[in-house]
Each structure stands twice: as structure tokens, then as C-alpha cells.
C-alpha angles and dihedrals in degrees: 000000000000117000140237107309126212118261124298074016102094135067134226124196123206109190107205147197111170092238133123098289099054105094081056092057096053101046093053091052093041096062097040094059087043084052090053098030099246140125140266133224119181110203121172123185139221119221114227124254114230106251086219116047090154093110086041100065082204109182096217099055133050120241085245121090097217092060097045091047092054081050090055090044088051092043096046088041083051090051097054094049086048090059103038075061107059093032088068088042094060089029109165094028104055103054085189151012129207135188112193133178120224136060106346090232101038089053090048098052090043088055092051091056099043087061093038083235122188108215137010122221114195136162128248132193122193086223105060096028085068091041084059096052090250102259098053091051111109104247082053093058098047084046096060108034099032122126097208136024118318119203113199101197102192109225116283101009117103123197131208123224085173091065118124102224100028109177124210133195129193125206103209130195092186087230120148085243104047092051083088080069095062090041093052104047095040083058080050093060092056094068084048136100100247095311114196111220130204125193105205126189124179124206095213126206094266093041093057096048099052081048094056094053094041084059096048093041080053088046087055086060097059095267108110131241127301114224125208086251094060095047089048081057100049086052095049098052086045080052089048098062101037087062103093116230118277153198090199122109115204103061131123139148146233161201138208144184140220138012113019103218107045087037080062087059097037090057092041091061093035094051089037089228124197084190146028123202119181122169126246119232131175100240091066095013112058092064115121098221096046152021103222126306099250093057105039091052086048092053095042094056118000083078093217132109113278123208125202113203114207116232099251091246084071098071 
């Protein structure tokens, strides 16, 4: 995963679809490339129609390819127009706008490749992220195969890049993968107004309880016992190095115990945080119906912008 580029360097991608949360979408990652000093690009992109509906039986399109064709051309037409549209309305802050044809995802992605682009912002509904089956939503998809950053702004919320105070919170596994995530975000807080900046692990239910019989399996040996204390503080010193030095000052970080996903939330009220950033790792994360527990349950329902850090190997 490439780092932090110079000014007029970077790229920001704003994935579109002209709804209802796409003004959301754009600020946030507005902000965020003023911020940094990098530019925006809006695409949108226009599913195929089959060429052959007939064994469908679909009620908007007709079983014969020519007329479905002439239905893509006026869609993709629409859609250009769509997006001329919003590119002069948000003239001097969108440098570009695109309209491609293919899997919204795939195109994304490809897109993202072919400028060389640093980070993807894209919107999510919980609607429509359960009528796609989760893991087969767009924002999903980005989320697990993406080679750089991927920003999930839930409808109708807006974040500032630009706010004096963010505060960040993320959410860390301690796995070897998933360090790129606290790397990258505490780069990140370079480019930030005094962030304050919070490393959270939670010793989740499972892991507790492996952890219990490994200690007593350990006690049986002539070692004594291991207390959950001991094991929290075992957690917290791993946490401690993994944080990179700083100059910054608002940094600390923390345990917690219990179930994951409701100990995300929990920190997440608790740290008042404008963003979560978790890291994405092949062993959750490769799964074709979700991202990772902890993430999809904090975009569902913290109602902040989640961000999903690609291991470096993934570059």
C-alpha cells in the first residue's frame, strides 16, 4: 500500500449514485482531499443489461437484445448527463467526473488502478446493504478486495476532515495484517488539526475462553494460574508497541472486555468517535457474504464512517 503523496499527487475517489446519499459522500471525501491536499474524481457506474431476458420473464426490459441495448444507451446517456451535472455543481472541488459500464465494483476498483488513485469513498445504506445479502452490496465488495483505503459514509451523515479535534478511533485485532491499519491512520494524523487518536483491542468472548483453558491447561503444569488481568495486560503492552512513535499528543490506548461486537460500539461512544478504522485481514475478510464482524455491525448501526485499511501485501 502506497503512503501519503505530496500535494496535487494524491487521488481521491468518490463512488456515486446520484441518491439520496451522494452529496454525503462527496463532502466527506471532499474534505478529506482539501485536507491532504489531493484531488477528487466522482464515477458512477451503469449495470449491464442481459442481452437475453427472455428466461427471466423481467418487467422493465423487454426479452430482445436491441431494445435492451437502446435502454443501456439512454441510461448511460442519463447518467452522463447526471454527472456533467453535478461536476459543475460542485465546480472547483470535483476535478473530474466518469460514467462506466460493467460490475459496479469491478469498475470501481479498475478505475481505481488505471489513476493510480489512494483511497475510495463510497456510500452505504443499511437497507440496501441487507437487500444485497451484505456481502454482495457494493461498498462490501470494495471493502474486501480493495487495494487502498475504503471509506463507507452511512446516508445522510457528512464527515470533516477539515475539524479541528477529530477524534479517531481504531478498532485493532493485534494481528501481524491488520498493523498497515495503525500505520496508516497514524500518517493520517499527521495531515490532521490536533487529532486525538485512540488503539482499541477487545478480548472477545472466544478469545477469553481459549485463553482460560490454555491457562489452566498452563496451572496443571506447576505455573499458577493466569488471571484476566493478567491476560488484559498482556493485550495492552502488545497494543503499546504496535502504536508508531509520534509526535502526536493525544494518543492512548485501551482494552476491553466481552462481546466484540457490542465492545466496538461501546468504545466508539465512549471515545466519541467521528471515525472507525479497523484493518482487513484474509482470515475474516476473504469471505464472500462479509467483511468482518466487527465492521459490518459498526456500519449497520454506530452511524459514523467506517474505514477498512488494507494489509500492505495487498497492494
Amino acid at each position: 500500500m502506497k503512503g501519503f503523496r505530496k500535494n496535487n499527487k494524491g487521488l481521491v475517489i468518490c463512488a456515486v449514485d446520484f441518491g439520496p446519499g451522494t452529496d454525503a459522500v462527496l463532502k466527506t471525501g471532499i474534505s478529506f482531499a482539501k485536507q491532504m491536499g489531493w484531488r477528487v474524481e466522482a464515477v458512477n457506474v451503469v449495470t449491464p443489461i442481459p442481452t437475453d431476458l427472455a428466461g427471466l420473464d423481467h418487467p422493465l426490459y423487454a426479452p430482445y437484445p436491441p431494445l435492451n441495448q437502446a435502454i443501456e444507451e439512454e441510461i448511460i446517456a442519463d447518467r452522463q448527463s447526471s454527472m456533467e451535472e453535478l461536476v459543475k455543481r460542485w465546480e472547483g472541488r470535483i476535478d473530474a467526473g466518469t460514467v462506466r459500464l460493467g460490475a459496479v465494483a469491478d469498475e470501481i476498483l479498475a478505475l481505481v488502478v488505471e489513476k493510480d488513485a489512494d483511497v475510495i469513498f463510497t456510500g452505504i445504506s443499511p437497507r440496501n446493504f441487507y437487500r444485497n445479502l451484505g456481502g454482495l452490496s457494493t461498498a462490501a465488495t470494495l471493502m474486501r478486495s480493495s487495494g487502498v483505503p475504503v471509506f463507507a459514509v452511512p446516508s445522510g451523515h457528512t464527515l470533516d476532515f477539515q475539524t479541528i479535534g477529530l477524534r479517531l478511533l481504531v478498532l485493532d485485532d493485534l494481528r501481524d495484517e491488520t498493523l498497515s491499519a495503525v500505520n496508516w491512520t497514524a500518517e493520517l494524523c499527521k495531515h490532521l488539526e490536533n487529532p486525538h487518536l485512540r488503539l482499541t483491542h477487545v478480548v472477545g468472548s472466544s478469545e477469553g475462553a481459549i485463553t482460560r483453558g490454555l491457562a489452566r491447561a498452563w496451572g496443571s503444569l506447576g505455573h499458577g494460574p493466569i488471571e484476566p488481568s493478567e491476560i488484559e495486560a498482556y493485550a495492552l503492552e502488545k497494543l503499546t508497541k504496535r502504536m508508531p512513535v509520534t509526535n502526536l499528543i493525544n494518543v492512548e490506548c485501551e482494552i476491553k472486555t466481552g462481546d466484540i461486537r457490542d465492545e466496538v460500539l461501546r468504545a466508539a461512544h465512549d471515545h466519541q468517535a467521528d471515525l472507525l478504522l479497523f484493518g482487513r485481514h484474509h482470515f475474516i475478510h476473504q469471505h464472500p457474504f462479509h467483511i468482518g464482524r466487527m465492521p459490518l455491525k459498526a456500519m449497520l448501526e454506530g452511524d459514523r464512517v467506517v474505514g477498512i485499511i488494507p494489509a500492505a501485501a495487498t497492494s
